[in-house]
N, C-alpha and C positions, 0 to 999 in steps of 0.2 A: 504493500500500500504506500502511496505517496505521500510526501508531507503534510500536500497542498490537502489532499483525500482524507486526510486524519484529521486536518482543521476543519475542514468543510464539515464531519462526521461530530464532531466536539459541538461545533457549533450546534447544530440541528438537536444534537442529546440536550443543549443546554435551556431548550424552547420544549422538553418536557411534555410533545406534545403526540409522538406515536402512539398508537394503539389507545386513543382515548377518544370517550363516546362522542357522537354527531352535537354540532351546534351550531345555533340557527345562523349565525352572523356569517358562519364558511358556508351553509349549506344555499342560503341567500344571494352570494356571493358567485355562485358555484350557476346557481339558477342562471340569474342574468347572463352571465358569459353566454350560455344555451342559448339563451331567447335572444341576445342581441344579435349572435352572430348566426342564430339560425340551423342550429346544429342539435342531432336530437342525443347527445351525448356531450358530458361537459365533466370535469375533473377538476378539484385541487387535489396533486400527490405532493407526497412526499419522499424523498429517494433515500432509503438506508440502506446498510453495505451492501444485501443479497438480494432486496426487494424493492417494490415500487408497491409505498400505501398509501389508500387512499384515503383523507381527510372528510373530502364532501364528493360525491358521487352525483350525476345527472343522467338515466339512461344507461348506467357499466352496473352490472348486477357484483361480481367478485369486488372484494374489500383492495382486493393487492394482487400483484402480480411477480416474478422473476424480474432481479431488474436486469440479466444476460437479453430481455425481452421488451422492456419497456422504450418506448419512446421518448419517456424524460428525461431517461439517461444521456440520453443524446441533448436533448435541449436545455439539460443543467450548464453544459459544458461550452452555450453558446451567448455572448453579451445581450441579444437583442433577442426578437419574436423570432423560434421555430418552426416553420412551414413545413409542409410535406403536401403539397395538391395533391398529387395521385401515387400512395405508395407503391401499387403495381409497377409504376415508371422509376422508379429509387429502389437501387442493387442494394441498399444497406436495408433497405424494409420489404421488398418484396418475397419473399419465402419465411418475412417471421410468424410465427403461429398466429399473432392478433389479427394478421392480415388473413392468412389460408383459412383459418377457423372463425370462430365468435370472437369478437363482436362483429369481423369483416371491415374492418378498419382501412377505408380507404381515401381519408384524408385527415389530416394533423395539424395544429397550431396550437403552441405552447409559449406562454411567457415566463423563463426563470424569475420566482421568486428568489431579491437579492437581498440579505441582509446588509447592513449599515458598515460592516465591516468589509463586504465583498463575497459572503460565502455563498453560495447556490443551495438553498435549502432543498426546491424540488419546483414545482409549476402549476398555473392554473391554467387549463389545456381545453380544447373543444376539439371533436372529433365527428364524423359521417362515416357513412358505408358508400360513399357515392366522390367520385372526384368533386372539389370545386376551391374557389380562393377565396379571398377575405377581400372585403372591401376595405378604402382608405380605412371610412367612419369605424368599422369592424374590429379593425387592427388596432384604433388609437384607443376605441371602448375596452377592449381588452389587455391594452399596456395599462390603463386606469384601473380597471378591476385587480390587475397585479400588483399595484399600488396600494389599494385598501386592502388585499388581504396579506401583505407585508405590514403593513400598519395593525392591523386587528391581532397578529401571530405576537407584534410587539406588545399591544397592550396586552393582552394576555398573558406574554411574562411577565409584565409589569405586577399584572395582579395575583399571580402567582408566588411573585416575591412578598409582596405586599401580607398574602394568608401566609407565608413561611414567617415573617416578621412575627407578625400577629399571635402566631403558633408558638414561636421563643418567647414571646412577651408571656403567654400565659403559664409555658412552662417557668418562667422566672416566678411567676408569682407563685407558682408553687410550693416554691419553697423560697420566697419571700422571707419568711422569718431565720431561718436558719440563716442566711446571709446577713442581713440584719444583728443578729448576734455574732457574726464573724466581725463586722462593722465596728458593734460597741466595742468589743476586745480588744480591737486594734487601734481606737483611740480610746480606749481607757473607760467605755461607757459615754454612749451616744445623748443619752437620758444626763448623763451628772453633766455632762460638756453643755449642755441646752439649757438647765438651771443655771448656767454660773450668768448665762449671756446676760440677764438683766442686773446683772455686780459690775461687769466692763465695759468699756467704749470699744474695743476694740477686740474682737477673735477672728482667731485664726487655726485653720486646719492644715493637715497636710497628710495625704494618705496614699497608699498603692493598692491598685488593683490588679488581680491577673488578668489575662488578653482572655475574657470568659464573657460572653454575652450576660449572662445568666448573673453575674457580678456587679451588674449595672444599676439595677432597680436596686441593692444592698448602698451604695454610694448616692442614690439622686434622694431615696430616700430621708437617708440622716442628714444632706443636706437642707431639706424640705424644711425638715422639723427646725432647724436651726433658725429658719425663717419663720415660722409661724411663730417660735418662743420669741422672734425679736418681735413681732408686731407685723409684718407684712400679712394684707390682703391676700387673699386665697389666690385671687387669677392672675395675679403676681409671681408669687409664690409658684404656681403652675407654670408659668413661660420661662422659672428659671428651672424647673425641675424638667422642662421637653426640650428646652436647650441643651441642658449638661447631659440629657440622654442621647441627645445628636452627636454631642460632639463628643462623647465615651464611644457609643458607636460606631464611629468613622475610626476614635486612634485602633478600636480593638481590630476592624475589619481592614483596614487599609494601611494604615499603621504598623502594627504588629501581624498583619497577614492573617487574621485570626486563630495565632501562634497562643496558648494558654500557660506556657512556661513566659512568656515576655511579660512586662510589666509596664502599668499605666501610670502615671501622677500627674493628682489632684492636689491642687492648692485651693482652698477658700477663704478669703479675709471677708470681714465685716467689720464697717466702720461706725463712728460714732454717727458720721453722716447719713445715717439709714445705706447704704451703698454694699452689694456685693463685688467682690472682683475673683472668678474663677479663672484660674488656670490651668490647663491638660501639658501634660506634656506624652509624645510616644517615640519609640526608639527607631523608626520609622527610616525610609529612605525621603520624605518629605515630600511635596509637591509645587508647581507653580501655582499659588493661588488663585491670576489672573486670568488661567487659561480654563478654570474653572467654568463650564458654560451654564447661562440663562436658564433654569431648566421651565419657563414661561415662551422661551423663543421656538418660535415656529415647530419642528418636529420633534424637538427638545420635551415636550411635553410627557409624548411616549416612552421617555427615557429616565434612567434612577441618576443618571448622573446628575448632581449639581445640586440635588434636592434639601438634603443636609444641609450644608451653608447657607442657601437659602433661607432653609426656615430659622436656621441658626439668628442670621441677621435680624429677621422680621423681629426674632422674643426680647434679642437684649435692646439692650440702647446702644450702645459700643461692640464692637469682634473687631481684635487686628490679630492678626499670626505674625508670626518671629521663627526663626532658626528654619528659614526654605519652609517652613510650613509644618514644621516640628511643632510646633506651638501654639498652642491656640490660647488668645487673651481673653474673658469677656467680664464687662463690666451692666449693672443693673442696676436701676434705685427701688426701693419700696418705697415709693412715694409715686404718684402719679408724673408723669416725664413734664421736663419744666416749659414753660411756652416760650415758643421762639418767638425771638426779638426782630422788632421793626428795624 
């Protein structure tokens, strides 16, 4: 197998999406091609190493086929739309079983689905028993529908990651407590550190975590609490507790490669001035912060990158990173944000 064939194959495993039940959004998708372009068969496959599956079906009764046999295999491998007017006329298709037998497959058009990186996932295809070609309008309807169902395969990871998030989140609360009391241990009692804040103007934390998703709500928590014993407002208090989840997040996942032997540090001060200022640090190979993209711009939407710092910026008042991106600063008041000056 090829390099190129092993990325292409990573890629496609990483969209989680073989062998799972019909839906409406591919099968929809899958329709139109048919009716636009007039064809009483119509396909999204998908191509993995030995096979060719099918996704949404129009008219092909089998789920999958050989892919030593499929026609997408071919049209993975080509930049633009795959034609075939009359496979009887084409040595590469005329003796293969689709053509001699069922379905009688006597003409082809296929658009490689491409992902964002480049890889050929598989095709959304229209086929006949009968020669014929595709009209302009035909061709351009059907690079379009290749389009949305590139787009609908993305949100779908999207929100596939999103129920995995979701799924760690509850396993953490899990066992919520037990971390919690690894917390208090490690500074001394989370509870006596919280009593003392209305005796000083000033505390301050300092703690480590392991690169442990699951380690995370043990940390945002005791930070919480530190704020509510100072006097902050709950949905305050809240924006600083989904910030330091983002930004723990990112050092454990990106940072530390979500490596559970590496270590995270937390600084938290609090001032006389009502004011938090949290600091992460991770042992990271760092990044360019500015090259960080919109994740509001254009197809950016569909995508996880960028999301984190975003919403990062939206909670606090203040984020600057330091050390290439080792670092992350963020500052907060418990006080409503002061109004800008004329």
């Amino acid at each position: 197998m090829s390099a190129g064939e092993a990325d292409r194959l990573a890629a496609l495993g990483r969209y989680r999406i073989l062998d799972t039940e019909p839906e409406r959004r591919f099968d929809d998708l899958a329709l139109l091609a048919s009716q636009i372009c007039g064809t009483p068969m119509a396909a999204i496959s998908l191509v993995d190493r030995d096979r060719q599956w099918f996704k949404s079906r129009v008219g092909v009764d089998v789920a999958q086929t050989p892919r030593d046999i499929a026609f997408c295999a071919h049209a993975i491998r080509q930049p633009d739309l795959f034609i075939i007017p009359d496979t009887l006329q084409d040595a590469r298709f005329r003796d293969n079983p689709l053509v001699l037998t069922e379905p009688h497959i006597r003409f082809y058009a296929g658009a490689p689905l491409v992902t964002t990186d480049g890889q050929a996932l598989g095709t959304i295809c229209v086929l006949d028993r009968r020669p014929r070609v595709l009209t302009k309008a035909q061709a351009a309807a059907l690079e379009a529908l290749k389009r949305q169902v590139i787009s609908q395969l993305d949100l779908r990871l999207s929100l596939d990651e999103l129920a995995g998030a979701l799924e760690a989140r509850d396993r953490a609360e899990q066992v919520q407590e037990r971390l919690v009391g690894e917390l208090r241990d490690a500074l001394d009692g989370v509870e006596r550190l919280s009593s003392l804040l209305p005796y000083c103007s000033e505390c301050e934390l300092s703690m480590e975590m392991p690169a442990d998703p699951q380690a995370i709500s043990g940390v945002t928590e005791g930070v919480t609490q530190l704020l509510r014993r100072k006097g902050w407002p709950d949905d305050r208090a809240m924006e600083v507790e989904l910030a330091l989840q983002e930004a723990l997040a990112n050092a454990v996942r990106h940072g530390c490669g979500g490596d559970p032997n590496k270590r995270v540090q937390c600084y938290v001060t609090h001032d006389a001035s009502g004011q938090v200022v949290i600091v992460i640090r991770d042992p990271g190979t760092g990044f360019d912060t500015a090259s960080v993209p919109d994740p509001l711009a254009g197809d950016n939407v569909f995508k996880p990158s960028g999301r984190g710092i975003y919403l990062i910026n939206r909670l606090m008042d203040e984020v600057r990173f330091a050390d290439e991106g080792r670092e992350i600063r963020m500052r907060k008041s418990g006080g409503p944000p002061p109004r800008p000056t004329r």
